[in-house]
C-alpha positions in Angstrom: 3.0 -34.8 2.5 2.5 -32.7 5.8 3.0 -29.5 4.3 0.2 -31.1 1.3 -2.5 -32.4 4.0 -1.9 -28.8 5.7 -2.4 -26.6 2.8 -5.8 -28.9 2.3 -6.6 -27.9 5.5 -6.5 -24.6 4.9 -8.4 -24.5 2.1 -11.2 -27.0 3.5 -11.7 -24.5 6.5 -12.0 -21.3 4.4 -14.9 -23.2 2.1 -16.4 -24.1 5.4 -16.9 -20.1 6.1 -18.9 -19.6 2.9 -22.4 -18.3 2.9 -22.4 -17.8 7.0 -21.8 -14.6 8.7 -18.8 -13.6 9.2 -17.2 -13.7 12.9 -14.1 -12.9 14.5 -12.5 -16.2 14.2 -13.9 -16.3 10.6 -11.8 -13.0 9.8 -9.0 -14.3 11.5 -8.7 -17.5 9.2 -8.9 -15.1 6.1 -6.2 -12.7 7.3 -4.3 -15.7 8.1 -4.3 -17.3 4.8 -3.8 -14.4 3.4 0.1 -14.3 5.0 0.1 -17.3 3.6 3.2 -18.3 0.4 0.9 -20.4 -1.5 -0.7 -18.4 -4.1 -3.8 -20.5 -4.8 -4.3 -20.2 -1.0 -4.2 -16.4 -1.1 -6.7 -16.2 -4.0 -9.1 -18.0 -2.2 -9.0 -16.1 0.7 -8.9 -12.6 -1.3 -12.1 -14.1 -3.0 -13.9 -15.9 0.4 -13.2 -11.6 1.8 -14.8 -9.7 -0.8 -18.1 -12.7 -1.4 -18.3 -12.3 2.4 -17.8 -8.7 2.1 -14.9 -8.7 5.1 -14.2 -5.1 5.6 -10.6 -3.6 7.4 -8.5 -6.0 5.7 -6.3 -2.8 3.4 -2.9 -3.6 5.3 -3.2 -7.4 5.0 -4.7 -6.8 1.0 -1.5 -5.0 0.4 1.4 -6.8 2.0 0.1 -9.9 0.8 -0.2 -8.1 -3.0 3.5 -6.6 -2.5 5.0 -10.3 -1.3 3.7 -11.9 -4.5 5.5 -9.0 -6.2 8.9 -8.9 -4.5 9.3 -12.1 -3.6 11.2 -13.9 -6.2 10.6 -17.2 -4.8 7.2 -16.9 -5.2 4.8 -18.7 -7.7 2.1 -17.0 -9.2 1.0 -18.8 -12.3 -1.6 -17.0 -14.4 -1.7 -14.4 -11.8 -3.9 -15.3 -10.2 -3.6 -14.3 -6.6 -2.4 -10.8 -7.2 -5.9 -10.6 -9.6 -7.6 -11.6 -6.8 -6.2 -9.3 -4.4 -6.6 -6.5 -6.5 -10.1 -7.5 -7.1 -11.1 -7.7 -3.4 -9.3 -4.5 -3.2 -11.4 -3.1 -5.7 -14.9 -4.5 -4.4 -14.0 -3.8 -0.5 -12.9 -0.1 -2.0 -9.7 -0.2 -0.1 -8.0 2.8 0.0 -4.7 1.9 -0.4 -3.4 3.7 -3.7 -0.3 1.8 -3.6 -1.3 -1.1 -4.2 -3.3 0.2 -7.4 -0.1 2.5 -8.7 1.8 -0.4 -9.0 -0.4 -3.4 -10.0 -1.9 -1.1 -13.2 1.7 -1.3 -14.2 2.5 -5.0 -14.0 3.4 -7.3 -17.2 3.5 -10.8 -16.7 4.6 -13.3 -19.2 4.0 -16.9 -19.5 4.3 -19.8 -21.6 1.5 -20.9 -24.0 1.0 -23.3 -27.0 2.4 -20.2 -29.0 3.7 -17.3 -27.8 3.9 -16.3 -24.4 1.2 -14.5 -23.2 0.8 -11.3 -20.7 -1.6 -13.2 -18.0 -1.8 -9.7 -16.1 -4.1 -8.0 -18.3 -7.5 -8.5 -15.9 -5.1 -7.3 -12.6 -4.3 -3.9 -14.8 -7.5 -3.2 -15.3 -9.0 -3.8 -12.3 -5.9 -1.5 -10.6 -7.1 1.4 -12.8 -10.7 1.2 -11.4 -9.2 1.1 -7.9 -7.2 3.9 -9.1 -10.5 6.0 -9.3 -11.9 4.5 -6.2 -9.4 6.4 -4.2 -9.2 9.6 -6.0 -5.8 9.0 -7.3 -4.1 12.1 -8.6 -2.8 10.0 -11.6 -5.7 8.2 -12.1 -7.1 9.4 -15.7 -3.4 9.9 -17.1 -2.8 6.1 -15.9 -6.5 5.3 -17.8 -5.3 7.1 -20.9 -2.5 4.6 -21.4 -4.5 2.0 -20.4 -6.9 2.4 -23.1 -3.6 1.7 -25.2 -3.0 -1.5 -23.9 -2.1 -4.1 -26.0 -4.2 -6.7 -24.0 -8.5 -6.2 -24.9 -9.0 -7.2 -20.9 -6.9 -4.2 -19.9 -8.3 -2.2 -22.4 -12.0 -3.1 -21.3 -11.1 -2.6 -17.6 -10.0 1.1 -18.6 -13.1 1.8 -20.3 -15.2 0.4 -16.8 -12.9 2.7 -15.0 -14.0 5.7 -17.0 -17.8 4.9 -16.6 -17.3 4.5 -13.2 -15.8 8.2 -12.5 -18.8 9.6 -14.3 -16.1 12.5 -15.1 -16.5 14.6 -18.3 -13.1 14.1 -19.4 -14.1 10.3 -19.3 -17.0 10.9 -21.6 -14.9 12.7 -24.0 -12.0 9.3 -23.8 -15.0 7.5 -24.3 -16.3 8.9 -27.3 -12.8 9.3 -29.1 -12.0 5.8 -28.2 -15.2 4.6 -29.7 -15.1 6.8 -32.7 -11.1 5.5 -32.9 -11.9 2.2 -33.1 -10.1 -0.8 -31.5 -8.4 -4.6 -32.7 -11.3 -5.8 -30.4 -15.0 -5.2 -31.2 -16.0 -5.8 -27.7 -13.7 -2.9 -26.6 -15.8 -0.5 -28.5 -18.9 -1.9 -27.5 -18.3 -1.0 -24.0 -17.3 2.4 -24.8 -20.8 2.8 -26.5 -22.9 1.1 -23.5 -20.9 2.8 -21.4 -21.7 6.1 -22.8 -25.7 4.8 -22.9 -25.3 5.1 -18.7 -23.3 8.1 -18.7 -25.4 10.4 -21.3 -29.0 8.5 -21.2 -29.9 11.0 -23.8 -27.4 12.4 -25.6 -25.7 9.7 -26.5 -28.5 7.9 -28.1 -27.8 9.1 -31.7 -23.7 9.4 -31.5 -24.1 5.3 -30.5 -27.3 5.4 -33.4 -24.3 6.1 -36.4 -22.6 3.2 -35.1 -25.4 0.8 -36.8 -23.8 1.7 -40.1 -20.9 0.8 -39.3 -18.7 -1.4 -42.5 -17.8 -4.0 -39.5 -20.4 -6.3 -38.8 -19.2 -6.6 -35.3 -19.5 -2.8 -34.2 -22.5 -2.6 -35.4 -23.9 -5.5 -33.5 -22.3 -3.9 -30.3 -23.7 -0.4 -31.5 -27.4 -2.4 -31.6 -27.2 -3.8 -28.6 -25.7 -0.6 -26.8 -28.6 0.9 -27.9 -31.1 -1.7 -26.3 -29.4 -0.9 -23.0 -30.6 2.8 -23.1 -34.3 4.1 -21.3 -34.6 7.2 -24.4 -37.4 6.0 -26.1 -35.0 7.6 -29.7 -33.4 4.3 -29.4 -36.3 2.3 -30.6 -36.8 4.8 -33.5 -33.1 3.9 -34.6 -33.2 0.6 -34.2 -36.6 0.2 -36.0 -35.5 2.0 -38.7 -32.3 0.2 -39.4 -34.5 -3.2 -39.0 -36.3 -1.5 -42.1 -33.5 -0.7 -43.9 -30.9 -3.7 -43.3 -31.3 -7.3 -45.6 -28.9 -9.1 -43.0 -30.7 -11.3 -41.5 -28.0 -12.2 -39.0 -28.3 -8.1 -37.7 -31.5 -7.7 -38.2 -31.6 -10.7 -35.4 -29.4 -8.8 -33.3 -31.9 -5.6 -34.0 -34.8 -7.7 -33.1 -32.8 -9.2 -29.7 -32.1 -4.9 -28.6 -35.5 -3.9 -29.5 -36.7 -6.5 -26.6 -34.1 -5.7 -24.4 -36.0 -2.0 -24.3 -38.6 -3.6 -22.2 -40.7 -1.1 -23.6 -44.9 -1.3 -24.7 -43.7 0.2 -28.0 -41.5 -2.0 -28.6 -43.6 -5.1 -27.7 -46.1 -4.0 -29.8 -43.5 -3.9 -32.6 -42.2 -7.4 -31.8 -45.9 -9.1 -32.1 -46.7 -7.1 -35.3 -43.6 -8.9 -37.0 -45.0 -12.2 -35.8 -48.8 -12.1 -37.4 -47.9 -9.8 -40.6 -44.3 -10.4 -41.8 -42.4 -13.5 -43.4 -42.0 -16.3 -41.8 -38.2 -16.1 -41.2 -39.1 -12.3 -39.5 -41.8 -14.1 -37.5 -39.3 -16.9 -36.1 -36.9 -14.1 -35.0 -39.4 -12.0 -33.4 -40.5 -15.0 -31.6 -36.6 -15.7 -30.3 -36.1 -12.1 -29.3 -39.5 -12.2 -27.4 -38.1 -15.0 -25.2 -37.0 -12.8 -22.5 -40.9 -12.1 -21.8 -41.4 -15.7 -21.5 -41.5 -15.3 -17.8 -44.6 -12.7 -17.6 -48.1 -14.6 -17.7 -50.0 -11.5 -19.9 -47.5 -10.7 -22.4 -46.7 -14.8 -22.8 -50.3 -15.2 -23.6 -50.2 -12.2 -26.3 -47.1 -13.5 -28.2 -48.7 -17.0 -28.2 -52.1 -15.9 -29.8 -50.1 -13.6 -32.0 -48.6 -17.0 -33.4 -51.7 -19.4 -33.2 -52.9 -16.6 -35.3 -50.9 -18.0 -38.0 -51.4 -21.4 -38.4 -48.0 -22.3 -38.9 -46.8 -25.0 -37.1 -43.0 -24.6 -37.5 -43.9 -21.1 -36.1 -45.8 -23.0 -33.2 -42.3 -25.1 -32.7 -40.1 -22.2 -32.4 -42.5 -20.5 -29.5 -42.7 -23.6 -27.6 -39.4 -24.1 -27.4 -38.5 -20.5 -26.6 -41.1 -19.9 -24.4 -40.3 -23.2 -22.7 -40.1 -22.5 -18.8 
């Protein structure tokens, strides 16, 4: 019961430092339960370091990581605490390669309803972005295999790992990865926005081939890639597959990218659907447009656009969208 009531006070006075600024006796109760051999303890002080952003904390990052790893009489279901570590390692970009050579390596099994299931998947990918962080010799051989994974986290935090070293040999993983395909639509789908950052233009029509994709799935990622990008040759693509397509489920997803541009083209193209086209088109313009709903001018356009109509389950679906 002691050891309960003092594990609850340890956890009571690290929420207690949230959202103040961070002193020396502040730091001191972090570092201290992060020595501690409780591992929910030592995720919530490895989280409470990085929100506060509580620099100089490598040493005690990585003998606290390594003790979870070596201790056998440790506990650390779901794996958590060592995901957290690594994570504040990441975010507080400490320069400790050890700690990131050896976590993007881990494998961690536990029970499930079904099989067991590999719970370290998040903690390798986050060690093969801290991997790059610090310049790490082995870091895009370690990113290659990583992009193998068997786990779709892992595989994700690869591809973020890639984007971040902005290398060219990233660019080209990037591109054979997405043109390779993967188990896991999402996986591609960050290879392609990722590649929108990286190559602002030239990317915009190896991602555009992407919207003919067989799978439904890529090609919604490939859409919505594309409304991530500032070249204005990513409207022209997605217009002209809205054109083309008779899915009205993509063309929905088209119509969502197309207002993610942000651009007065592509506004323009939005309000034309709602005053000429069905009124199925109209609805989905209208649900796309909701991300406007916060600017005054281009609220008031959309709304005449559909008064202009005279439709009033077309009136119901822009004040519920629009609804503030």
């Amino acid at each position: 019961m002691a050891k309960s009531r003092n594990i609850e006070d340890v956890l009571a006075g690290l929420s207690a430092l949230r959202g103040r600024p961070v002193t020396a006796e502040g730091s001191e109760q972090i570092v201290k339960a992060l020595g501690s051999r409780v591992s929910f303890v030592v995720e919530r002080a490895a989280d409470l370091a990085r929100e506060l952003k509580v620099t100089g904390l490598d040493v005690e990052l990585c003998r606290a990581f390594a003790r979870f790893l070596n201790d056998s009489k440790l506990s650390d279901k779901g794996c958590g605490a060592k995901t957290a570590l690594a994570r504040a390692a990441v975010e507080l970009e400490c320069g400790e390669e050890e700690l990131f050579r050896i976590g993007i390596r881990q494998v961690q099994m536990e029970g499930s309803f079904g099989a067991p299931v590999d719970v370290a998947a998040e903690l390798r990918g986050l060690c093969g972005l801290g991997l790059v962080q610090v310049r790490s010799r082995e870091a895009m051989n370690r990113l290659v295999e990583l992009l193998n994974d068997r786990q779709p986290p892992a595989r994700i935090g690869a591809v973020r790992a890639l984007t971040y070293s902005g290398r060219e040999e990233g660019i080209l993983l990037l591109r054979f990865k997405a043109l390779s395909g993967d188990r896991e639509p999402a996986v591609v789908g960050e290879c392609l926005t990722a590649l929108i950052s990286l190559q602002p233009r030239e990317a915009v029509e190896f991602v555009g081939q992407f919207l003919d994709s067989a799978e439904e799935s890529v090609r919604d990622e490939a859409a919505l890639a594309l409304g991530t990008s500032k070249d204005p040759g990513a409207l022209e693509l997605l217009k002209r597959q809205y054109a083309t397509t008779a899915d009205r489920a993509f063309q929905q997803t088209l119509l969502t990218s197309i207002a993610g541009l942000r651009r007065p083209e592509a506004v323009e193209f939005l309000i034309k659907i709602v005053e000429a086209e069905g009124p199925a088109a109209a609805a989905d313009a209208v649900a796309a447009a909701r991300i406007f709903r916060n600017d005054s001018a281009l609220r008031e356009r959309i709304k005449r656009a559909v008064a202009s109509r005279g439709d009033p389950a077309l009136q119901a679906t822009f004040d519920k969208q629009f609804s503030v």
